[in-house]
C-alpha positions as CSV (number, residue, x, y, z in Angstrom):
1,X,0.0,0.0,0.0
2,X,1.3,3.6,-0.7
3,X,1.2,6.1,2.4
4,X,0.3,9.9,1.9
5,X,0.2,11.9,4.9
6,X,-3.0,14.4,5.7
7,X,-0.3,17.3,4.4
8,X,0.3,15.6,1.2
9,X,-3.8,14.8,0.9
10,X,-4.5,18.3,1.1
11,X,-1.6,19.5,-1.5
12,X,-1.1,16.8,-3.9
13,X,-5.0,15.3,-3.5
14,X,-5.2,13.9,-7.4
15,X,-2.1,12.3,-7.0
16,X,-3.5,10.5,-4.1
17,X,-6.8,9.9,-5.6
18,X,-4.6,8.3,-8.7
19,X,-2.7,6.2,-6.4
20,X,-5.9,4.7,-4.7
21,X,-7.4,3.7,-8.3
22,X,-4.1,1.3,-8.5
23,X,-4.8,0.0,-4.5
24,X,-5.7,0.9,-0.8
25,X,-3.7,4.3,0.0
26,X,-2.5,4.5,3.7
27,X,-3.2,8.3,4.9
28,X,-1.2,8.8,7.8
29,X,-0.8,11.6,10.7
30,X,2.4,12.0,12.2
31,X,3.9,9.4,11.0
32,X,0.8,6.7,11.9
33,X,-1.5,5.5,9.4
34,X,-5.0,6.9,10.4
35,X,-7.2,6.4,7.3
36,X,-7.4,4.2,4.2
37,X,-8.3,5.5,0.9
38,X,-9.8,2.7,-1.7
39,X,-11.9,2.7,-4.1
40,X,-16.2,2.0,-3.8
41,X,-15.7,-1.8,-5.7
42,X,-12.5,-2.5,-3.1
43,X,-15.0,-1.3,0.0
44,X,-17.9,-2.7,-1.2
45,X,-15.9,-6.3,-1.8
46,X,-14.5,-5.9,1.8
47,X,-17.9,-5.4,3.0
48,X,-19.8,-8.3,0.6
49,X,-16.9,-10.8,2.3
50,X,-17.8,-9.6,6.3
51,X,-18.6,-12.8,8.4
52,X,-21.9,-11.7,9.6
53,X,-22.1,-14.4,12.0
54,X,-23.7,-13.0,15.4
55,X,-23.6,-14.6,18.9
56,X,-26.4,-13.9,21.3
57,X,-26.9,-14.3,25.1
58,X,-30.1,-16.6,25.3
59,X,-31.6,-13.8,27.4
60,X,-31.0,-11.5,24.2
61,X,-31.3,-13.2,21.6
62,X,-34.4,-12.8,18.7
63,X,-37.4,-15.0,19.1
64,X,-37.0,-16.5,15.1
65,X,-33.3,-17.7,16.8
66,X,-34.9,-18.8,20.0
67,X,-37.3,-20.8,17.7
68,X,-34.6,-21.9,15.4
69,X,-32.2,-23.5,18.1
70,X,-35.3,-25.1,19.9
71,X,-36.5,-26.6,16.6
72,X,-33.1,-28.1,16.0
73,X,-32.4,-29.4,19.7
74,X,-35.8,-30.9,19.2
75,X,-34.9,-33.1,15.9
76,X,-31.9,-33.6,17.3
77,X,-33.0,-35.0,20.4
78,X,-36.3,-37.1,18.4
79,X,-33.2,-38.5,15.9
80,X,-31.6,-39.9,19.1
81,X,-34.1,-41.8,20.3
């Protein structure tokens, strides 16, 4: 990834903007990288590949998984009979 600081965003912004259509662009600040420039396909490819796996406490957790989980434990436990 090519790093820009905020400075160099501010002066030399279609340079930066040319160098994020290539890949991700590290923005730094003081010498730590702060942001990342990409393009919309990169973020929305990033996004599209998110595990969107969620754990619940039972206490908190929907009624349609409530109802899920008790369906299955309930074929599971007729299957074992």
């Amino acid at each position: 990834m090519t790093d820009y600081s905020l400075t160099d965003l501010s002066n030399k912004s279609g340079e930066v903007v040319e160098a994020a259509f290539k890949g991700p662009v590290h923005i730094t600040r003081r010498g730590k990288r702060k942001f990342v420039l990409l393009t919309t396909e990169d973020y929305e490819r990033l996004v599209g590949a998110a595990d969107l796996r969620r754990a619940f406490h039972p206490d908190d957790a929907p009624e349609e998984i409530i109802a899920m989980m008790l369906a299955a434990l309930s074929k599971e436990d007729s299957s074992n009979r």
